[in-house]
N, C-alpha and C positions, 0 to 999 in steps of 0.2 A: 849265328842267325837261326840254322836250325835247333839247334839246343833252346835258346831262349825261345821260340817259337812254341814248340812244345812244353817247356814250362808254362811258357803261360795259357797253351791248351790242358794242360792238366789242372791247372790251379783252379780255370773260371771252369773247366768242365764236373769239376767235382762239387765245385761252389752250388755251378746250374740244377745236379743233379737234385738238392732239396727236396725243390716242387716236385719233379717227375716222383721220386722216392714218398711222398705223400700222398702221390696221387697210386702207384706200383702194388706198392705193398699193402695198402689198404684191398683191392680189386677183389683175392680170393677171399676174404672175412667177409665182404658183402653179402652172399644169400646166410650166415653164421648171423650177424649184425640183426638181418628183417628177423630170425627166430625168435632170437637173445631179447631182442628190442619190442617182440610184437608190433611190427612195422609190414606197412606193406611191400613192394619191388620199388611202385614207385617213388617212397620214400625215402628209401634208403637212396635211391637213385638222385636224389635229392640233394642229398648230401656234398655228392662228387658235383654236382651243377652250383651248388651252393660254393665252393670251392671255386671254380671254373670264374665264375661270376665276379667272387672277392676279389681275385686273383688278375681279373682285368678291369676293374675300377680301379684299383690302388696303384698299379700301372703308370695313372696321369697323372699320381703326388710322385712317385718318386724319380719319374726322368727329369721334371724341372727342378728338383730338390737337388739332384744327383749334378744339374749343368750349373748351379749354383754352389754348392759348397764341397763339390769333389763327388769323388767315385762311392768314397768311404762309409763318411756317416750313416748315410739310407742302408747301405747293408747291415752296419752295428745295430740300427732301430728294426728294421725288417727281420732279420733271424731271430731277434730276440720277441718279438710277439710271436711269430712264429713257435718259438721254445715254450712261449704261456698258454698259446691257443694247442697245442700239444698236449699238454699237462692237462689244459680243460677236454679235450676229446677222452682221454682216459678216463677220466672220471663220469663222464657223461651214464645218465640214468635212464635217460629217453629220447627217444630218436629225434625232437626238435632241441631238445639241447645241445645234443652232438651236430645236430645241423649247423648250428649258429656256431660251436666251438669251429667248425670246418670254415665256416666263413671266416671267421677271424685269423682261422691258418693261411687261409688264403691270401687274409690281406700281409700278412707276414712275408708269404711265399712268394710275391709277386717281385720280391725284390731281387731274386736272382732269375728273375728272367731279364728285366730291364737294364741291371748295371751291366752282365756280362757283355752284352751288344753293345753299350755303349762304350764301352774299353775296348773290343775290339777295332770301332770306329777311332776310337782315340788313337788307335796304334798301327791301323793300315784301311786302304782301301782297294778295292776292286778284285784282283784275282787273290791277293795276296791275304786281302779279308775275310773270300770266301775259302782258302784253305783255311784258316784259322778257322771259324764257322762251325769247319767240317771236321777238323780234331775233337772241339768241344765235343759235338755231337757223336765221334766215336770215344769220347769220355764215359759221355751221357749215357750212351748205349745198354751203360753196364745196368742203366735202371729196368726198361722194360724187358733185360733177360734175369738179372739175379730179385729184381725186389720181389714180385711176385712169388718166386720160389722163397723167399727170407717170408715174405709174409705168411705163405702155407707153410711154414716150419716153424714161427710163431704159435702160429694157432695151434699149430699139432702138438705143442709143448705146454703151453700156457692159454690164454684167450685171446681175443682181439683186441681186448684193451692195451696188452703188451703193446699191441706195433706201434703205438703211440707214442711209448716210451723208449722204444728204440729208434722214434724218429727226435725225438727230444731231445736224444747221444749225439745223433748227427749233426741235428743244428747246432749242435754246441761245438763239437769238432768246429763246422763251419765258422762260426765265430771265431775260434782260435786261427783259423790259416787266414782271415780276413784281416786280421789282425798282424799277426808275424810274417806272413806270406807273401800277402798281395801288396805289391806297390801303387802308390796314386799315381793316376797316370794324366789324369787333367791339372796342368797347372795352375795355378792361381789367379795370371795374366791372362790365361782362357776361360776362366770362367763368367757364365753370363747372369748376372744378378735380377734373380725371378722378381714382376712384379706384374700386376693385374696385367696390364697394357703391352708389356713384353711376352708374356704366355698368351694372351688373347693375338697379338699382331704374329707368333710364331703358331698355334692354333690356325690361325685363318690361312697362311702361308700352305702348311699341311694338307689344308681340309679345304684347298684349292688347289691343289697340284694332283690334278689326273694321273700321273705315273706314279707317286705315291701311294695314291686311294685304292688304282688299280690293280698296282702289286699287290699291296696292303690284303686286299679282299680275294686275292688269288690263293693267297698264304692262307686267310682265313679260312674260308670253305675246304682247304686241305684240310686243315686242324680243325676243323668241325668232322669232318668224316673219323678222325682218330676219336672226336671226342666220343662220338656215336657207341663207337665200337668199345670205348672205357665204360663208358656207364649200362651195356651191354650183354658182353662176351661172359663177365663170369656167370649171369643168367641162362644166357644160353647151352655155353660148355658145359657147366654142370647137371643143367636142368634137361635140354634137348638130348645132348651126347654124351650123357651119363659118369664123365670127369670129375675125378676126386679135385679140391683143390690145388693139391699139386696137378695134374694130368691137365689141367687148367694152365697152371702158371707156365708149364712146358710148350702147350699150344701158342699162349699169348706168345713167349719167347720167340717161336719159331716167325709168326707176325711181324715183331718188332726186328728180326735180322735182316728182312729184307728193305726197312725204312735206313737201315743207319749204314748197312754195306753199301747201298748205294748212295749213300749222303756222301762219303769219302772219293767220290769219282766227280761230285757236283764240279769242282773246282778246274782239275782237268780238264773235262769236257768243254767246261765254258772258256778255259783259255783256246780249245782248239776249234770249236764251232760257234762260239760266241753263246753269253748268257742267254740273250732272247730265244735263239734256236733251241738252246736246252728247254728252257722255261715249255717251249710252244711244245715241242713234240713231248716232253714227260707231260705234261697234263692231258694230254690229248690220250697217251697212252694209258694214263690212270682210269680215265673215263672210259674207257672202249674196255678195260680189262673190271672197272668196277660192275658196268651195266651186263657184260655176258655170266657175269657169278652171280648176279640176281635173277636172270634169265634162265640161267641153268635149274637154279633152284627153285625159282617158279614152276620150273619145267618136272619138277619130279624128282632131278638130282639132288635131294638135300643127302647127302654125307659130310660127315668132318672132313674126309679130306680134299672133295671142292672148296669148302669155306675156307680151309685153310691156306689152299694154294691159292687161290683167288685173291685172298688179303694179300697174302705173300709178294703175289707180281705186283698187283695194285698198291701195295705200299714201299715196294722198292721205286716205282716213276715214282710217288711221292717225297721219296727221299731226295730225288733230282729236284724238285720244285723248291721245298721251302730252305734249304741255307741259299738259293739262290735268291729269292724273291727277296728273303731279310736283308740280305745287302744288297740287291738292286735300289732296294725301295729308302734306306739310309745314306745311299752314296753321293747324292746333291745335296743335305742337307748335315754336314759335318758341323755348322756352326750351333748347331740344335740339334746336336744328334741324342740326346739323352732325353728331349721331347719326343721326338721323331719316333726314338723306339720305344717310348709308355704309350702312344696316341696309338703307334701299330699294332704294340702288342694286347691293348685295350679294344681296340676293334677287331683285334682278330677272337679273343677268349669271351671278348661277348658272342660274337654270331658262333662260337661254337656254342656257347649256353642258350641263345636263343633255339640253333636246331635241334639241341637236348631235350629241350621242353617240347620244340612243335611236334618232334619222334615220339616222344611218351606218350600218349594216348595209343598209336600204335604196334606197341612194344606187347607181343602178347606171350614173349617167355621163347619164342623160335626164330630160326636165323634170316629167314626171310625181311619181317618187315627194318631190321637194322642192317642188313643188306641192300635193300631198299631206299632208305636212309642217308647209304654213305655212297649208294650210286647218285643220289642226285647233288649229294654235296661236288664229287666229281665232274659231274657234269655243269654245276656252274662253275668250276674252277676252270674247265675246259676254254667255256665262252668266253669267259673274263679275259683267258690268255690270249686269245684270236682276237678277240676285241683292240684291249690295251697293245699287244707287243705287236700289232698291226702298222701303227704309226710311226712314219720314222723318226726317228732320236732329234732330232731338230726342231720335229714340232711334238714332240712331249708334252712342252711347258701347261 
């Protein structure tokens, strides 16, 4: 049990890893990109929301695609645009054509966010889903500590067009373990044959269930604070606190350890003090630790290394929240779970594209206003938890 367990957190963790790895390694070539490209910040900024965007539209084709004709297919279709919109970002001439190529990576990319959840729902639920959850995600992990640095060692070698082509290798690796690898895991006796009025009545089910919508948007506005800080940081690091791109990718790293170390505890905890309790106090905790590092830094303290412990604490309660909320917010609806997780994961990667956008007007190159930024994404994450995990389990519905 443990063995195959962890295969198949390796398998769908490495699968997952794509999208993160297209969004990683791209980060430090970003102020390289606005040179190269005679682009402005916010363009190039552009890019990574344009990505963000694709990435949760295409979301709602492939969970009823994926509860229709198996786990398989939509990955075979999805890696492989992926692999083309790749090939189109390398070549790209000018910063709206790489835009649009980035969109169409995205729409590629979206497929290893939605099938992996959906196979894990396939194969367990409750505490047992959220360990699994929590392997992928320390699968995952290896993206926002090694891509970053692969990408500054890209450019250092060659130019930014490279990491396009070394994300090109990847998806195609992918493709091969999706292939040999992965087993179907949705039967054919469980599959539920998509038609207008079957997506529209499983739609309305969704986007009428309060504890769904609520986790849903608890999750989101987490992941809008990360997204903040993607379309952000490498402006900042290099620009404010004078970081080469590597000295960059090192910081980002140190960021991202504290989301994914404590993602590996989510499971435990909530066997011991129950999910909701997790849920309530890490968000409460994210908020309290996001608003005093903007506070600080309003206050005069701007250094690296407030901003950095600050993320640090504030994205390890992070890490508590979201493998939690992903399976809270999947675990009534097993029959639809391949809806359930495109419709989530599509509302969650739009409001983080939406706070992308309403941030950029105040993104002036310092740590403050995306500090700022991702305190208040925190702080609605906060309410939303008190709100929703308020009510007892009874009256959820």
């Amino acid at each position: 049990m443990q063995a195959g367990l962890f295969r198949s957190a390796v398998i769908l963790g490495l699968l997952s890893c794509v999208g993160p790895f297209a969004i990683d390694m791209y980060l430090p070539a970003m102020p390289t990109i606005a040179a190269d490209l005679n682009a402005s910040v916010a363009a190039v900024q552009a890019t990574v929301t344009a990505f963000f965007v694709a990435f949760g539209l295409a979301q709602l084709v492939y969970g009823p695609w994926a509860d229709q004709s198996g786990r398989k297919p939509p990955l075979y279709v999805g890696v492989t645009i992926f692999i083309v919109a790749s090939v189109g970002c390398a070549f790209a001439g000018d910063i709206t054509t790489l835009t649009l190529w980035r969109f169409a990576q995205g729409l590629g990319a979206a497929v290893v966010m939605v099938i992996p959840r959906a196979i894990i729902r396939d194969m367990h639920t409750g505490h047992a889903a959220t360990r699994l959850m929590a392997l992928i995600m320390l699968v995952i992990s290896v993206s926002p500590m090694l891509a970053p640095l692969a990408g500054s060692g890209v450019i250092a070698v060659a130019d930014w067009r490279a990491i396009f082509w070394v994300l090109c290798a990847a998806a195609v690796a992918s493709l091969a373990m999706t292939a040999f690898l992965l087993p179907e895991t949705l039967a054919p006796a469980d599959r539920v044959r998509v038609n207008l009025r079957s997506l529209m009545a499983g739609t309305a089910t969704l986007m009428t269930d309060r504890w769904f919508l609520g986790l849903t948007f608890i999750g989101a506005f987490g992941m809008a604070s990360f997204f903040v800080f993607l379309t952000s940081a490498s402006f900042v690091y290099t620009g404010q606190f004078g970081l080469s791109p590597t000295g960059f990718s090192l910081a980002f790293a140190v960021n991202a350890i504290g989301f994914f170390a404590a993602s590996q505890a989510a499971a435990g905890l909530g066997q011991r003090f129950g999910a909701r309790s997790v849920v309530r106090v890490a968000t409460l905790g994210f908020a309290a630790c996001a608003i005093a590092t903007v506070l600080l830094v309003a206050a005069g303290f701007t250094s690296l290394p407030v901003v950095v412990a600050g993320l640090f604490i504030g994205n390890a309660f992070l890490g508590l929240v979201i493998p939690t909320v992903m399976v809270m917010a999947l675990d009534d609806h097993g029959d639809i779970a391949g809806l359930a997780s495109s419709l989530g994961g599509t509302l969650q990667m739009l409001t983080g594209g939406v706070v992308t956008i309403l941030a950029g007007p105040f993104f002036d190159g310092t740590a403050l206003p995306m500090l700022g930024a991702i305190a208040f994404c925190a702080a609605a994450a906060a309410v939303l938890a008190l709100l929703v995990l308020a009510r007892p389990a009874a009256a959820r519905a």
